[in-house]
C-alpha positions as CSV (number, residue, x, y, z in Angstrom):
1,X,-27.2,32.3,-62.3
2,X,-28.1,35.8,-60.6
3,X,-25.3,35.6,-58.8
4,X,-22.7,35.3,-61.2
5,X,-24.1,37.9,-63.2
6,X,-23.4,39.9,-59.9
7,X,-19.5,38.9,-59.7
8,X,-19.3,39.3,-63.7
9,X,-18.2,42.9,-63.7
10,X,-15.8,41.8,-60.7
11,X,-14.6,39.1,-62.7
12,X,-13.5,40.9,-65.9
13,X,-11.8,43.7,-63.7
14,X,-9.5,41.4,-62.7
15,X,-9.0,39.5,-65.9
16,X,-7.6,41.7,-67.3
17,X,-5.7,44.1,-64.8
18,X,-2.8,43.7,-62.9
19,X,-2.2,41.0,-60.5
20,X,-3.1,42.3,-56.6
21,X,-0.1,39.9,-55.4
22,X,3.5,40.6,-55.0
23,X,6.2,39.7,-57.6
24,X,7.9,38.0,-54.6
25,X,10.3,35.3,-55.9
26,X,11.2,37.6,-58.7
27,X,12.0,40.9,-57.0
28,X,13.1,41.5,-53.9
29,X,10.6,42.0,-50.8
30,X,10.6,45.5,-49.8
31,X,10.1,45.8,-46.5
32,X,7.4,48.6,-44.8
33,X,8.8,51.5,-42.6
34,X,9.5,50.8,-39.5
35,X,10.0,46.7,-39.9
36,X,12.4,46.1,-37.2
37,X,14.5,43.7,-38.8
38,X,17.4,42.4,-36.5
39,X,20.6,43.4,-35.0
40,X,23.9,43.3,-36.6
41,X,27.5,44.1,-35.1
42,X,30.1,45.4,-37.1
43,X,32.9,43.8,-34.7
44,X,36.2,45.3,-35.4
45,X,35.0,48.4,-34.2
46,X,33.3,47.0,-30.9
47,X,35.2,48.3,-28.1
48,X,33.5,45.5,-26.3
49,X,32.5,48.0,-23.4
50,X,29.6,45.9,-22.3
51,X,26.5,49.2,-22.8
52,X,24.8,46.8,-25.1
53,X,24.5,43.9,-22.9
54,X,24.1,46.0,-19.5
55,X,20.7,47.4,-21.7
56,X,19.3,45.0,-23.3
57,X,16.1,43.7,-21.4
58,X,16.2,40.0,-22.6
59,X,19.6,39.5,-21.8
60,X,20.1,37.3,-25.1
61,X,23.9,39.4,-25.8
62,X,27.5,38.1,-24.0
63,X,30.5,39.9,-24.5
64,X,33.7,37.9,-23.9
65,X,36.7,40.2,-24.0
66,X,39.2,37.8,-23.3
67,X,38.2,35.7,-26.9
68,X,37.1,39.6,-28.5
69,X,33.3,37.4,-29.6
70,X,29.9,39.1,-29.1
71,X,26.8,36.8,-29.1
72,X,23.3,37.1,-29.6
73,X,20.8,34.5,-29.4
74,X,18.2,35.6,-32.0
75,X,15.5,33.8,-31.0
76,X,15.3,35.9,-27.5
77,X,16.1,39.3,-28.9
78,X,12.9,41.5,-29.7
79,X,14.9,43.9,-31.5
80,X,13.9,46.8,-29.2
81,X,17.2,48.6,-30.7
82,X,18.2,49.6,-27.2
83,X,21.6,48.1,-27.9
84,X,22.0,50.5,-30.8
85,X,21.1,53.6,-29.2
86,X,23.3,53.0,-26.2
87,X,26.6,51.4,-28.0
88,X,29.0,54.5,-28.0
89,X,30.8,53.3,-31.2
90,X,28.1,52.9,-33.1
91,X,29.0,49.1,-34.4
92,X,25.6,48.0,-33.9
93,X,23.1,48.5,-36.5
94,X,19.6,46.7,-37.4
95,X,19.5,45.3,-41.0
96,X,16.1,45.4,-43.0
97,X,14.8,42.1,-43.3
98,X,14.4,39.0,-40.5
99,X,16.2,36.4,-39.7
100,X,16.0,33.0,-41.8
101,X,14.0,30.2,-40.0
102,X,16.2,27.9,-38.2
103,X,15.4,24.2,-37.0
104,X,16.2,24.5,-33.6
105,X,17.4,27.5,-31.2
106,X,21.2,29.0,-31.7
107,X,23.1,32.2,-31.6
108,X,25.5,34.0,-33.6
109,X,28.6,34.8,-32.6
110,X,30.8,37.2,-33.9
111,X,34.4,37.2,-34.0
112,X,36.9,40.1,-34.2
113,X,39.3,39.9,-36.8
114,X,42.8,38.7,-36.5
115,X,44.1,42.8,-38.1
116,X,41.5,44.7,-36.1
117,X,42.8,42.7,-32.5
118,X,46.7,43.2,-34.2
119,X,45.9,46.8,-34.7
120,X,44.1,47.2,-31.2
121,X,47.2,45.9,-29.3
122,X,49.4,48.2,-31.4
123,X,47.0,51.2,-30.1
124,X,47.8,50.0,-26.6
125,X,51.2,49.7,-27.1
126,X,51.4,53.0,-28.2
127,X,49.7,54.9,-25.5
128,X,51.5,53.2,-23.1
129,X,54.7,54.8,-24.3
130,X,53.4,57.7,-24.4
131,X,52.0,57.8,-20.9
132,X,55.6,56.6,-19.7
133,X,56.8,59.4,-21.6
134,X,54.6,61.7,-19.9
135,X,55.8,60.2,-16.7
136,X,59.2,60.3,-17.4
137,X,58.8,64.4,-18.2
138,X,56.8,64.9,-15.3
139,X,59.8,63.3,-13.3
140,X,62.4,65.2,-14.9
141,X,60.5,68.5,-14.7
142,X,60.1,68.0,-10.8
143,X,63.7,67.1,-10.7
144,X,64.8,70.4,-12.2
145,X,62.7,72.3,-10.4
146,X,63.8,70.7,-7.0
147,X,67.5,71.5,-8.0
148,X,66.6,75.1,-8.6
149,X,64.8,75.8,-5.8
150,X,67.4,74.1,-3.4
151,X,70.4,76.1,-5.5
152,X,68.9,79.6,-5.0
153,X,68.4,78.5,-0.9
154,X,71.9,77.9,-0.8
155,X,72.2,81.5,-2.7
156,X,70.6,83.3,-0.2
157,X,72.1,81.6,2.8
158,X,75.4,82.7,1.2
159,X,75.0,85.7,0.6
160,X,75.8,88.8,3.0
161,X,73.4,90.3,5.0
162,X,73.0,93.6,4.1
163,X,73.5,96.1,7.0
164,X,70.4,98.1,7.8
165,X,70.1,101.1,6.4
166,X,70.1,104.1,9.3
């Protein structure tokens, strides 16, 4: 009987305070600072250049830029970030939270969009008119300049030679 009278004031406390726990199912976890989470790709602005798979030291990302995809397999990644420092367009970002709990292994594949691959061959398109342009200018520029330089030799071999003057 000692000892509860021990735990008594304990007891109260608690009774009628506050609960310790987390609201959990009723509000959404927040997560500490600096929870890793896990990696995200924001795939129609991958340029599918290969930075994030050439660092990443499990090896768990493929690129495949014939089918424009980009795989992870989750369960290998250890969300070092690497892939996000290193990815020049900045499509790769971690999200707050982890990954929900899966039977059995798999990875995630993302696919570009039908638009984003439609606006990427338009892009191409484009600069490879303009570079044919270029060309073509360049051409014509030499052209002219050939004809000029091949019209005032056939000036001067024309012309009279002055006589020297005594």
């Amino acid at each position: 009987m000692a000892k509860l009278a021990n735990f008594t004031p304990t007891i109260l406390k608690n009774l009628f305070s506050k609960p310790a726990t987390t609201t959990y199912p009723f509000e959404p976890f927040k997560y500490p600072e600096g929870t890793r989470g896990h990696i995200e790709n924001d795939i129609d602005n991958c340029i599918f250049c290969g930075m994030c798979t050439r660092n990443c030291p499990t090896r768990c990302l493929t690129i495949d830029k014939a089918t424009h995809t980009w795989t992870i397999n989750r369960f290998d990644c250890l969300a070092c970030e690497y892939c996000t420092v290193v990815c020049p367009k900045k499509c790769l970002h971690t999200v707050e939270g982890y990954q929900e709990p899966m039977p059995e292994k798999s990875t995630v594949t993302y696919t570009m969009s039908e638009e984003a691959i439609a606006a990427e061959a338009e892009k191409k398109r484009i600069a490879a008119e303009k570079a044919k342009a270029a060309k073509e200018a360049a051409a014509k520029k030499k052209a002219e300049e050939e004809a000029k330089a091949a019209a005032e030799a056939a000036a001067a071999e024309a012309a009279p030679e002055a006589p020297a003057a005594e």
